[in-house]
PDB file of N, H, CA, C and O in Angstrom:
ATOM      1  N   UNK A   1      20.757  21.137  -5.112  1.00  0.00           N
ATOM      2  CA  UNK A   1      19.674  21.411  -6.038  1.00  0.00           C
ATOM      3  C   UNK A   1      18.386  21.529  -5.224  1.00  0.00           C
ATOM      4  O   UNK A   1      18.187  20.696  -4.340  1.00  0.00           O
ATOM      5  N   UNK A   2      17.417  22.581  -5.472  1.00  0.00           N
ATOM      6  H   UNK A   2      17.579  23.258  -6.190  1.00  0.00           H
ATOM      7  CA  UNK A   2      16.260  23.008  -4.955  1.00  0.00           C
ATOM      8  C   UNK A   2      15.397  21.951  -5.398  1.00  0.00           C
ATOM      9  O   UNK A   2      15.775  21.478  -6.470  1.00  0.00           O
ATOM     10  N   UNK A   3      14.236  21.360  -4.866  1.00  0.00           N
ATOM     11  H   UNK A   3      13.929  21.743  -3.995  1.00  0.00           H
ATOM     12  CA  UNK A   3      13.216  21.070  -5.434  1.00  0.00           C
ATOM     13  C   UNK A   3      12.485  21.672  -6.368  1.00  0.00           C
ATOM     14  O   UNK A   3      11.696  21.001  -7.032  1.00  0.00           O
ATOM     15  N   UNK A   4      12.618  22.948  -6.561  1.00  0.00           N
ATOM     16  H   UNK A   4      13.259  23.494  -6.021  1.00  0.00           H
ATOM     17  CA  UNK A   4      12.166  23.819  -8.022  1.00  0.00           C
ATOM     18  C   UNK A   4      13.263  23.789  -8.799  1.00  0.00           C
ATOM     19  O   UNK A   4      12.794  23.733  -9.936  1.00  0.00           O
ATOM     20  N   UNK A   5      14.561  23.793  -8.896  1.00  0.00           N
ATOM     21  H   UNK A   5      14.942  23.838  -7.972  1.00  0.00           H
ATOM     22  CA  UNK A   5      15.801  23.617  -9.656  1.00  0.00           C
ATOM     23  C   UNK A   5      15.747  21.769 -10.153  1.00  0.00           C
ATOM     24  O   UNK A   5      16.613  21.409 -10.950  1.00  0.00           O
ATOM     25  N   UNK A   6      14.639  20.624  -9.605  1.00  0.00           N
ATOM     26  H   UNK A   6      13.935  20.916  -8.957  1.00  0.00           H
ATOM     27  CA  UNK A   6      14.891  19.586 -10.071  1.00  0.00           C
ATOM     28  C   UNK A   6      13.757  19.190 -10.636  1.00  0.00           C
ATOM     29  O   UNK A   6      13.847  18.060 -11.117  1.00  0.00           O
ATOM     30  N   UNK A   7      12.381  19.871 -10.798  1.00  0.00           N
ATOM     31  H   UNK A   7      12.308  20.789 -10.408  1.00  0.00           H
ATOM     32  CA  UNK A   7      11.138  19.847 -11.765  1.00  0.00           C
ATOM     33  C   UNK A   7      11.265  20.449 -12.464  1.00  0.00           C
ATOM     34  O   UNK A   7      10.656  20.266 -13.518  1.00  0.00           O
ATOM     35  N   UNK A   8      12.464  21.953 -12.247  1.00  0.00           N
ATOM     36  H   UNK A   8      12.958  22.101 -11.390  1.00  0.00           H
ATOM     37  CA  UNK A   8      12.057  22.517 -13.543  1.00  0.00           C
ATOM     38  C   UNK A   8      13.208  21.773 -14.682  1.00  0.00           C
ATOM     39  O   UNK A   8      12.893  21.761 -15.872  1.00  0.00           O
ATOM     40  N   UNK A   9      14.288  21.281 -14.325  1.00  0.00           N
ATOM     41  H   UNK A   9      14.543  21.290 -13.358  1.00  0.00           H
ATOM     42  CA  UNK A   9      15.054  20.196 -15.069  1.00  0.00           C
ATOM     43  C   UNK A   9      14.466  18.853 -15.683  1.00  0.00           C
ATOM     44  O   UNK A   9      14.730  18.407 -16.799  1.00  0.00           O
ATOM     45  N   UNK A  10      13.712  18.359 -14.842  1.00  0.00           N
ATOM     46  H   UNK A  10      13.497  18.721 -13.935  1.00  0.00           H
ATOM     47  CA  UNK A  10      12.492  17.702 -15.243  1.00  0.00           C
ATOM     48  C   UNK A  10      12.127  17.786 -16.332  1.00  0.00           C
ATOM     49  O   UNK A  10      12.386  17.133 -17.343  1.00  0.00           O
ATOM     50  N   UNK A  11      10.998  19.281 -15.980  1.00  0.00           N
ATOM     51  H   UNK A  11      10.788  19.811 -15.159  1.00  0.00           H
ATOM     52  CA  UNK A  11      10.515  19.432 -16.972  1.00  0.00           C
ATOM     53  C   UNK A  11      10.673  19.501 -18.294  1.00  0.00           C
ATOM     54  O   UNK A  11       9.929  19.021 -19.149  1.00  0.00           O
ATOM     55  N   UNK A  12      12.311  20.512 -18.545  1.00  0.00           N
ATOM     56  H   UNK A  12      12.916  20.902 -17.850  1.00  0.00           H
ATOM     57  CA  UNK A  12      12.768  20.766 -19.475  1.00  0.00           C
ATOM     58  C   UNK A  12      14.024  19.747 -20.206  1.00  0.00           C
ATOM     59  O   UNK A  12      14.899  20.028 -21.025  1.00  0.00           O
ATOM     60  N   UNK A  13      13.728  18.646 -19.613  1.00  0.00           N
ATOM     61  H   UNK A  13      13.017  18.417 -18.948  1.00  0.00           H
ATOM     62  CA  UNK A  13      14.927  17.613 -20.019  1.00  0.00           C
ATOM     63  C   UNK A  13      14.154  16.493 -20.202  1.00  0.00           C
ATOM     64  O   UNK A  13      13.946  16.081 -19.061  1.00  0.00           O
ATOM     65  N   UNK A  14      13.784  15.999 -20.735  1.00  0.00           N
ATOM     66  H   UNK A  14      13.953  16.333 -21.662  1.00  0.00           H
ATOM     67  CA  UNK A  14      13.162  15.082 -21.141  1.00  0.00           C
ATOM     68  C   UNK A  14      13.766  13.448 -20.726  1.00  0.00           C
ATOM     69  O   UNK A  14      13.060  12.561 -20.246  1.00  0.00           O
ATOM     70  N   UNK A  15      14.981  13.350 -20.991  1.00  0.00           N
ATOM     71  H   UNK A  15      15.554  14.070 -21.382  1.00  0.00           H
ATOM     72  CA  UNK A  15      15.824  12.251 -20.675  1.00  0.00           C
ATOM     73  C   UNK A  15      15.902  12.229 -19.218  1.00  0.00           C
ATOM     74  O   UNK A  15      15.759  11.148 -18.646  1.00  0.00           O
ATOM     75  N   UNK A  16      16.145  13.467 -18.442  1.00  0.00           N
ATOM     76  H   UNK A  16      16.260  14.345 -18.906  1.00  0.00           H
ATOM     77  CA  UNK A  16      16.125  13.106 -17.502  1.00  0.00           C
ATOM     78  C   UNK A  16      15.225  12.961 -16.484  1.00  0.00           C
ATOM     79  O   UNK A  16      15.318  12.598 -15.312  1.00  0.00           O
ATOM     80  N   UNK A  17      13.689  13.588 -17.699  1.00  0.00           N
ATOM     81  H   UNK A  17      13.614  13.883 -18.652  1.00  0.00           H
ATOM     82  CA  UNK A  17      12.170  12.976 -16.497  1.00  0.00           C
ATOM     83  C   UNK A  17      12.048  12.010 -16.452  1.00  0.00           C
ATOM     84  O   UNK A  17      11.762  11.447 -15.395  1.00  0.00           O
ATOM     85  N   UNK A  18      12.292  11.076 -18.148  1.00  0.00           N
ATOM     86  H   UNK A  18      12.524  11.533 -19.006  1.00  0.00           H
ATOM     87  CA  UNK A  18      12.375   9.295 -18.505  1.00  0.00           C
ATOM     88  C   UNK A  18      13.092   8.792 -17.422  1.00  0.00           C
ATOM     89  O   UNK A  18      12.476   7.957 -16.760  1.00  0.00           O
ATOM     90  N   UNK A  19      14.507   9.133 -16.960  1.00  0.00           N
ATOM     91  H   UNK A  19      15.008   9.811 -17.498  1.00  0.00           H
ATOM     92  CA  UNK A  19      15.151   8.275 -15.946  1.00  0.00           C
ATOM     93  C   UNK A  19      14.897   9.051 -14.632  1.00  0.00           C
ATOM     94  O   UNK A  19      15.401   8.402 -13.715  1.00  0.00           O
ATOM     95  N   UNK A  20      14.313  10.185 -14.180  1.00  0.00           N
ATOM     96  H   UNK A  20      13.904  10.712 -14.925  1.00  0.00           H
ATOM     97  CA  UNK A  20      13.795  10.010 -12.909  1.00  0.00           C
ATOM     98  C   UNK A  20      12.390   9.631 -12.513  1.00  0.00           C
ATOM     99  O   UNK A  20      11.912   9.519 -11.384  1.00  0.00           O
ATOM    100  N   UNK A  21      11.792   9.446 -13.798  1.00  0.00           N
ATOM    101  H   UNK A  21      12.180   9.537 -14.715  1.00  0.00           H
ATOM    102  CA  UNK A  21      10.090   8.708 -13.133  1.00  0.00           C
ATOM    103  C   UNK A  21      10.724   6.859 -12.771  1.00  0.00           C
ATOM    104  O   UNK A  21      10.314   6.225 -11.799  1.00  0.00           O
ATOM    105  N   UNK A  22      11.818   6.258 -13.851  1.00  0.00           N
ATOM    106  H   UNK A  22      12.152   6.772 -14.640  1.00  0.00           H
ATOM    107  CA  UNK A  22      11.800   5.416 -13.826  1.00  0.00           C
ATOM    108  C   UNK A  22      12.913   4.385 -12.495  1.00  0.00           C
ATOM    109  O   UNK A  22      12.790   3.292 -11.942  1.00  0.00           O
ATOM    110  N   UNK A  23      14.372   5.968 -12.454  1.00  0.00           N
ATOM    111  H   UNK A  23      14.472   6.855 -12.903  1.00  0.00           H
ATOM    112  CA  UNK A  23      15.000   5.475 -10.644  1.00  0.00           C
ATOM    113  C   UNK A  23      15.539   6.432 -10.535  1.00  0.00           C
ATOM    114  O   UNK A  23      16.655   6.750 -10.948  1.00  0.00           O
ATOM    115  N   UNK A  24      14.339   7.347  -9.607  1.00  0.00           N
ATOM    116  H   UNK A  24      13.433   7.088  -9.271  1.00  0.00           H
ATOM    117  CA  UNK A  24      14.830   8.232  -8.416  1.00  0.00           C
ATOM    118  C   UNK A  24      16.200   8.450  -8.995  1.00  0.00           C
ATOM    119  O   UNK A  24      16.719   9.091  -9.909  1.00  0.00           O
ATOM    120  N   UNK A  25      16.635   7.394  -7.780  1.00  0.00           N
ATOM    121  H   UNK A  25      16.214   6.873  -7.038  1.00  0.00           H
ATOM    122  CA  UNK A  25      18.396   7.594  -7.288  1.00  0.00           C
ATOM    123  C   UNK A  25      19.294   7.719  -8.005  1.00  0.00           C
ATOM    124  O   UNK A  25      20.165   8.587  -7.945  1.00  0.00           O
ATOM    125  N   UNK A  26      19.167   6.707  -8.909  1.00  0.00           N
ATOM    126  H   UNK A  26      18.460   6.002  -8.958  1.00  0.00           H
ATOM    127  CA  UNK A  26      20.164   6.912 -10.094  1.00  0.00           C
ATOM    128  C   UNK A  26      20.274   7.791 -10.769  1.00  0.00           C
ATOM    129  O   UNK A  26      21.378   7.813 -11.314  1.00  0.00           O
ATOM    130  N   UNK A  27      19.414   8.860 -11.114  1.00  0.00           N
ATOM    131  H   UNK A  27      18.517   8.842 -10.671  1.00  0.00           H
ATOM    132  CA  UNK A  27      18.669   9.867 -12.331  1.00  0.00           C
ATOM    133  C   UNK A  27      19.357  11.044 -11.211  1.00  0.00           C
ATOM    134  O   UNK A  27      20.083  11.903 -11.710  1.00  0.00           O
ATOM    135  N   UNK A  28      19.068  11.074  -9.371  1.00  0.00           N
ATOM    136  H   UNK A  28      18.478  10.376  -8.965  1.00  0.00           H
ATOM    137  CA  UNK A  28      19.777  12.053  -9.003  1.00  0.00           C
ATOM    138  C   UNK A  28      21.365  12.291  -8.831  1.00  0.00           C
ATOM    139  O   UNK A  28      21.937  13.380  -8.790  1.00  0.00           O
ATOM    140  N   UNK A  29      22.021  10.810  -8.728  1.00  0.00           N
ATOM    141  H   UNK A  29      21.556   9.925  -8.762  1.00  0.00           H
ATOM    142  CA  UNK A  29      23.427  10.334  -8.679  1.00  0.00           C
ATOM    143  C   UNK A  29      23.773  10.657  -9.748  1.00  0.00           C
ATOM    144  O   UNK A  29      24.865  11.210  -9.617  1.00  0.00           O
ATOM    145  N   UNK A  30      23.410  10.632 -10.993  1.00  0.00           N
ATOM    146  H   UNK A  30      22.523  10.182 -11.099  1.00  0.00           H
ATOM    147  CA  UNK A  30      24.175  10.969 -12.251  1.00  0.00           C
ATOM    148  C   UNK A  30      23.647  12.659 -12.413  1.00  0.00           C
ATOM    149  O   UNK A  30      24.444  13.311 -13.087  1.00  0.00           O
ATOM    150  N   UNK A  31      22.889  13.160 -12.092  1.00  0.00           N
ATOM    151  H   UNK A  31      22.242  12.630 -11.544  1.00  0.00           H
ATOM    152  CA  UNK A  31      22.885  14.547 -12.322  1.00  0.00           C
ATOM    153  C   UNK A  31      23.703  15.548 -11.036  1.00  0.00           C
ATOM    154  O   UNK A  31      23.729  16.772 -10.900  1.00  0.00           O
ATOM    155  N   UNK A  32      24.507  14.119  -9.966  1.00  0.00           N
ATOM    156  H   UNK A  32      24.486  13.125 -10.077  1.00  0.00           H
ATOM    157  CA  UNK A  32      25.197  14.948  -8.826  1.00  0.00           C
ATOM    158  C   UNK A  32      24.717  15.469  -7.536  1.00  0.00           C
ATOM    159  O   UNK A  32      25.261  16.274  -6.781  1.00  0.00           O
ATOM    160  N   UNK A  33      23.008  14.535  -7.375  1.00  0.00           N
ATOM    161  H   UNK A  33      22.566  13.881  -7.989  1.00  0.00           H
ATOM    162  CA  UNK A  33      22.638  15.244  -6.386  1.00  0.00           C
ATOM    163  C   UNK A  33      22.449  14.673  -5.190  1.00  0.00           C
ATOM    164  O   UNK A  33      21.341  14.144  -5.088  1.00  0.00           O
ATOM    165  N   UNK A  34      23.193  14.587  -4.179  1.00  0.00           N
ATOM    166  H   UNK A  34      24.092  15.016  -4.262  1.00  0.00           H
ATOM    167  CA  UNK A  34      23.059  13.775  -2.756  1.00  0.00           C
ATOM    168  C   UNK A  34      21.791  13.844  -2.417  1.00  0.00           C
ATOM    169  O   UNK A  34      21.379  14.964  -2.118  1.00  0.00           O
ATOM    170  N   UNK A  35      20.797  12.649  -2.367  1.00  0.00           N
ATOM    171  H   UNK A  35      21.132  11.739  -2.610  1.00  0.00           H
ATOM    172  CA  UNK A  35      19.632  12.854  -2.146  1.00  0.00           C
ATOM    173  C   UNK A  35      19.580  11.796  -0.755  1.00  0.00           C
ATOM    174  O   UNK A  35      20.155  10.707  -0.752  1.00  0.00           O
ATOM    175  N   UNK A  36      18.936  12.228   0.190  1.00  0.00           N
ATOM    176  H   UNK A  36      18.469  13.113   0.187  1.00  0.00           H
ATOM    177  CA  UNK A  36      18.204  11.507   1.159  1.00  0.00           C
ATOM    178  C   UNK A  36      17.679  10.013   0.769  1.00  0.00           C
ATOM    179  O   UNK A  36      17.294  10.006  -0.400  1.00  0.00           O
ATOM    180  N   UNK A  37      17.529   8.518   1.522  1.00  0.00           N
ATOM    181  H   UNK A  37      17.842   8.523   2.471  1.00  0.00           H
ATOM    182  CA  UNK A  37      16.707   8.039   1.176  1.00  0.00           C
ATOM    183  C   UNK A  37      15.003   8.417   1.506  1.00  0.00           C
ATOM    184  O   UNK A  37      14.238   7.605   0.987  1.00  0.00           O
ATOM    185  N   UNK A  38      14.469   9.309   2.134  1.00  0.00           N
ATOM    186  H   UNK A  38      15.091   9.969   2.556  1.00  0.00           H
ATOM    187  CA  UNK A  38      13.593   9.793   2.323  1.00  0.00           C
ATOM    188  C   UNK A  38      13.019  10.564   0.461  1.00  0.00           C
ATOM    189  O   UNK A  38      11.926  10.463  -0.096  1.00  0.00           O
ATOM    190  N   UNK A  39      14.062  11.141   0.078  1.00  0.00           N
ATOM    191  H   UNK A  39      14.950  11.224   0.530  1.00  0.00           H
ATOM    192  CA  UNK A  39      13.580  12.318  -1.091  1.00  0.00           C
ATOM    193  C   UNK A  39      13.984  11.001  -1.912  1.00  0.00           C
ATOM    194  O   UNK A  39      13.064  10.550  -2.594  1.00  0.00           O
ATOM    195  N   UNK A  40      14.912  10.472  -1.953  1.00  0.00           N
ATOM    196  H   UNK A  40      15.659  10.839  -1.399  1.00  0.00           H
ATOM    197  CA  UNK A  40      14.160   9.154  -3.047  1.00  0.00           C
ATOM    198  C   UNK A  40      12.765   8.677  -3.246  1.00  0.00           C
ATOM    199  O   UNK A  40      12.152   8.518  -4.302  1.00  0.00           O
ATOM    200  N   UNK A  41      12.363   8.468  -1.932  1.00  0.00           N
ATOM    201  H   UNK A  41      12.861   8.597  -1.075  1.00  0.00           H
ATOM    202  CA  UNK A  41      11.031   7.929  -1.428  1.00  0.00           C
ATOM    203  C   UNK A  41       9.902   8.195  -1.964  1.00  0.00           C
ATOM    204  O   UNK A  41       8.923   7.599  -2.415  1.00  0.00           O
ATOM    205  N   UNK A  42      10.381   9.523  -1.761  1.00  0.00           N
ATOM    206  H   UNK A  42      11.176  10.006  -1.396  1.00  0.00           H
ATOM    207  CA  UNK A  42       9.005  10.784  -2.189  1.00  0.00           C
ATOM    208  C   UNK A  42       9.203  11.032  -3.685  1.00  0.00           C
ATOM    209  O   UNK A  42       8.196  11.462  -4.248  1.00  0.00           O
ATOM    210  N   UNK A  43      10.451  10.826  -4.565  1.00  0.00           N
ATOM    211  H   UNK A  43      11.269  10.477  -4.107  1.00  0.00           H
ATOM    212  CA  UNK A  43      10.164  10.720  -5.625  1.00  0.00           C
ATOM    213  C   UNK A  43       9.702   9.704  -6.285  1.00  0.00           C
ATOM    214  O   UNK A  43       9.480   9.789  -7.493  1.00  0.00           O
ATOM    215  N   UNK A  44       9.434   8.310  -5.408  1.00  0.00           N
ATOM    216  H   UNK A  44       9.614   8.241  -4.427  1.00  0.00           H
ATOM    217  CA  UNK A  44       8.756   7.383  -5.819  1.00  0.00           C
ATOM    218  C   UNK A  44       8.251   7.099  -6.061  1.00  0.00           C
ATOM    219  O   UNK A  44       8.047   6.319  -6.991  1.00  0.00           O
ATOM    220  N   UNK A  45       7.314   7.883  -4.872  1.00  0.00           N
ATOM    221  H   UNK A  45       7.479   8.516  -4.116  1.00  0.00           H
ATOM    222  CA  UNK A  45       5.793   7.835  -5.284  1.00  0.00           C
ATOM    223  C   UNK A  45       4.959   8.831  -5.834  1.00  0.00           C
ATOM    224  O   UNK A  45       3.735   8.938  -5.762  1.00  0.00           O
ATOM    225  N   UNK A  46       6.327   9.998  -6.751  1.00  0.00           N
ATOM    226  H   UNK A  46       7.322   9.911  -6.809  1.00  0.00           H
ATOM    227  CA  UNK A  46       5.241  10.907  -7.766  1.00  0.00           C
ATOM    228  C   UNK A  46       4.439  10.551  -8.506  1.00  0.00           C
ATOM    229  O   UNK A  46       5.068   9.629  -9.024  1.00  0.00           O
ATOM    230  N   UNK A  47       3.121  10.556  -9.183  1.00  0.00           N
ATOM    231  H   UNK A  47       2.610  11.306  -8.762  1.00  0.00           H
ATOM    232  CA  UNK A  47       2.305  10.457  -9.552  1.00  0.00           C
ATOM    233  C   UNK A  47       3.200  11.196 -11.230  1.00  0.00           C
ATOM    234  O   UNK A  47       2.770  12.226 -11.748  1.00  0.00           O
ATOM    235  N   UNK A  48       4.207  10.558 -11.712  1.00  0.00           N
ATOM    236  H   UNK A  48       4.556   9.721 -11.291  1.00  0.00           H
ATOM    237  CA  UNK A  48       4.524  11.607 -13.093  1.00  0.00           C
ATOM    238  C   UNK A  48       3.659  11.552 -13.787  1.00  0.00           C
ATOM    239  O   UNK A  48       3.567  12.766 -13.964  1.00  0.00           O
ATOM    240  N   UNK A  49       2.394  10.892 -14.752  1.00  0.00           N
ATOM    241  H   UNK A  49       2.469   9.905 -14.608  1.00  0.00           H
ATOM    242  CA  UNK A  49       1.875  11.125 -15.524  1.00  0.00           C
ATOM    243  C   UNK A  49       0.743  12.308 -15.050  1.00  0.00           C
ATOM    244  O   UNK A  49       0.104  12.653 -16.044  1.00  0.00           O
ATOM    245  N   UNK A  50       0.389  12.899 -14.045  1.00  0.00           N
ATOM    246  H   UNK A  50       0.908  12.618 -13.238  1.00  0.00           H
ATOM    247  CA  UNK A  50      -0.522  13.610 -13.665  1.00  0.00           C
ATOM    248  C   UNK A  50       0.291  15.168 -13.581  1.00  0.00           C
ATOM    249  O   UNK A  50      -0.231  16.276 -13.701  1.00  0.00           O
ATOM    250  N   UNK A  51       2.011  14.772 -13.287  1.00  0.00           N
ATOM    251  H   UNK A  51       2.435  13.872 -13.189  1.00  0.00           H
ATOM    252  CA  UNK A  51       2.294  16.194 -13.267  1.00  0.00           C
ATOM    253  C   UNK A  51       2.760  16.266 -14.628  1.00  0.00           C
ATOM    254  O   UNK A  51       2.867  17.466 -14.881  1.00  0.00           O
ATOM    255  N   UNK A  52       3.091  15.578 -15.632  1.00  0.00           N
ATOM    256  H   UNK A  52       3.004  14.603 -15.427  1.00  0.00           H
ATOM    257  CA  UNK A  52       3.515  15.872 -16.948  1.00  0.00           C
ATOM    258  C   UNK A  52       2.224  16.546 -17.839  1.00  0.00           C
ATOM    259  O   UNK A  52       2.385  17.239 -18.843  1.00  0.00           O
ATOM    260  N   UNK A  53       0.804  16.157 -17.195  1.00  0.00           N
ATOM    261  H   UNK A  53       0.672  15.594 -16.379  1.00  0.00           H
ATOM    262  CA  UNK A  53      -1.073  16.668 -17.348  1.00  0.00           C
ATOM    263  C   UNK A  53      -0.969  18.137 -17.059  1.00  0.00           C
ATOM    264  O   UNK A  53      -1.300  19.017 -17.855  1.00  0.00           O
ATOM    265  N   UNK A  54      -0.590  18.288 -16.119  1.00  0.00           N
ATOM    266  H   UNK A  54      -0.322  17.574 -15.473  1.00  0.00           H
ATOM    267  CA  UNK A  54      -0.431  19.428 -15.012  1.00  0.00           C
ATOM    268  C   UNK A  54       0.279  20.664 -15.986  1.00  0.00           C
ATOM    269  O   UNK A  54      -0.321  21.695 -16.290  1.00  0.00           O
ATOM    270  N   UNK A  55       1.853  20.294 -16.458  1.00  0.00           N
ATOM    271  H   UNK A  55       2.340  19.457 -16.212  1.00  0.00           H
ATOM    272  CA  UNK A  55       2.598  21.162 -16.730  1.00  0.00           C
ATOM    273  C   UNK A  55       1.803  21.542 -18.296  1.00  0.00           C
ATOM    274  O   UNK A  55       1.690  22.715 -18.653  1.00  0.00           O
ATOM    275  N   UNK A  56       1.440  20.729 -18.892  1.00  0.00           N
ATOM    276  H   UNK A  56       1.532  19.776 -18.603  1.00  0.00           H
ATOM    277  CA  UNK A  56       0.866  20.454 -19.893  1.00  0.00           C
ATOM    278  C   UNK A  56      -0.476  21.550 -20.334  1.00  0.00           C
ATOM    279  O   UNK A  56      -0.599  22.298 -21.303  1.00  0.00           O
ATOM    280  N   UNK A  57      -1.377  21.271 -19.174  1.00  0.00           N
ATOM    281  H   UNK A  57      -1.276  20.663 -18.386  1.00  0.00           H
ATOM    282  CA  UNK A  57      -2.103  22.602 -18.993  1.00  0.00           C
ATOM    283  C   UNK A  57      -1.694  23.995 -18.423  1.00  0.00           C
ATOM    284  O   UNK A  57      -2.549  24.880 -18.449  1.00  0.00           O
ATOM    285  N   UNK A  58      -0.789  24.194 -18.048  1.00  0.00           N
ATOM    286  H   UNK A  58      -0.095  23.475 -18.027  1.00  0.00           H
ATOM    287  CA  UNK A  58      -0.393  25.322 -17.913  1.00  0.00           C
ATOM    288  C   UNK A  58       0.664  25.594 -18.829  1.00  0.00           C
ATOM    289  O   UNK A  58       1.617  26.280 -18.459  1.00  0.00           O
ATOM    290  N   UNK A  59       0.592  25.066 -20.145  1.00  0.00           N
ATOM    291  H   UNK A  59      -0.182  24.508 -20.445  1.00  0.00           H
ATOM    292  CA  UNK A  59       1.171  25.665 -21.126  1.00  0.00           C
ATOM    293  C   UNK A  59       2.610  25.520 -21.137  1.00  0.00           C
ATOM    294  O   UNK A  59       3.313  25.906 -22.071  1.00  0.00           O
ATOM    295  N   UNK A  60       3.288  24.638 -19.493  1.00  0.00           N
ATOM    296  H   UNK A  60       2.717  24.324 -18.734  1.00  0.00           H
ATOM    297  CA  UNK A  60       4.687  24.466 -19.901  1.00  0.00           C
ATOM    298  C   UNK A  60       4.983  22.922 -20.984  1.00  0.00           C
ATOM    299  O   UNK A  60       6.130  22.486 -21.081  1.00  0.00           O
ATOM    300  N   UNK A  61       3.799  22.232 -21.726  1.00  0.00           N
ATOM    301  H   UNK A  61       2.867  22.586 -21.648  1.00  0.00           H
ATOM    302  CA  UNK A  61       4.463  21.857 -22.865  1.00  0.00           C
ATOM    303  C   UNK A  61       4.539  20.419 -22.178  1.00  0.00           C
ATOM    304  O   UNK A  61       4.042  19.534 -22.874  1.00  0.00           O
ATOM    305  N   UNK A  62       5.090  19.986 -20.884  1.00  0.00           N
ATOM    306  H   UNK A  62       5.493  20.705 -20.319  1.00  0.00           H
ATOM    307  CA  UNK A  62       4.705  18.520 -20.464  1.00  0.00           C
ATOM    308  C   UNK A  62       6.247  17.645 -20.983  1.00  0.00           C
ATOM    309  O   UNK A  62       7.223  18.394 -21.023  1.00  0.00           O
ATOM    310  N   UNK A  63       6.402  16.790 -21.206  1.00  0.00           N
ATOM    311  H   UNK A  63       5.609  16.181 -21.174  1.00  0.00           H
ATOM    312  CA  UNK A  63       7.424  16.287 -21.457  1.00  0.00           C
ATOM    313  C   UNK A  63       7.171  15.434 -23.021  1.00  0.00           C
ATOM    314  O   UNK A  63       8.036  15.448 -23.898  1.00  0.00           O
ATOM    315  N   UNK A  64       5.996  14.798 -23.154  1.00  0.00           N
ATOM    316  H   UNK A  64       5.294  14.787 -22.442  1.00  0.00           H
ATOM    317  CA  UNK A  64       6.056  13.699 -23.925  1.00  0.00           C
ATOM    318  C   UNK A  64       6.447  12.980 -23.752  1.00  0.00           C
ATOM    319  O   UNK A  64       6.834  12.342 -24.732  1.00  0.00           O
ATOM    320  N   UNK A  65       6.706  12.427 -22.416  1.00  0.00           N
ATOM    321  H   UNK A  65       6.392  12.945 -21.620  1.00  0.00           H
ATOM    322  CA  UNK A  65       7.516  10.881 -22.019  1.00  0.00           C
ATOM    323  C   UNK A  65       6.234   9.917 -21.656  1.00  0.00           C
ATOM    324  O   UNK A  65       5.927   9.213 -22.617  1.00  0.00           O
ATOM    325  N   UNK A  66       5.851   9.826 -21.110  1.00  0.00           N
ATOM    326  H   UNK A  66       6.101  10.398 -20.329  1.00  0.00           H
ATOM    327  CA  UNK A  66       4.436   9.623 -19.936  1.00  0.00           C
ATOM    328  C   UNK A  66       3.198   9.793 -20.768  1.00  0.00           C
ATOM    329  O   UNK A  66       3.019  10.800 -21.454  1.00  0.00           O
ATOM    330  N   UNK A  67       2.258   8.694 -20.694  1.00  0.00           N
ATOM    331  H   UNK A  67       2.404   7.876 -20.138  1.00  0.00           H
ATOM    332  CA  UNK A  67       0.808   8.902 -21.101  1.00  0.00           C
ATOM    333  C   UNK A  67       0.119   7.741 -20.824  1.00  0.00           C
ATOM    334  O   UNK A  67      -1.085   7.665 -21.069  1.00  0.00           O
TER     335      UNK A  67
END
């Protein structure tokens, strides 16, 4: 899975932004995706409520998980 193939799943899955803002690893292990502990890392420390702002203003709609 691309890093654009796993925001835009993100984005459009709601359940699975809830369980990857809340564990990385687990959220990529159950969607199948061998992740680095490095790209765990870095999904750690996303800032989700600023990109759920983000998608939000550009009209992709945001998740409604996060506020």
């Amino acid at each position: 899975m691309t890093v654009q193939e796993l925001f835009e799943k993100a984005l459009h899955n709601s359940k699975f932004w809830k369980e990857l803002s809340k564990d990385p690893a687990k959220a990529l292990q159950a969607a199948g995706v061998k992740a680095t502990p490095d790209q765990v890392e870095a999904l750690k420390q996303l800032n989700y409520e600023a990109l759920d702002e983000v998608a939000t203003a550009f009209g992709g709609g945001g998740t409604g998980n996060i506020t």
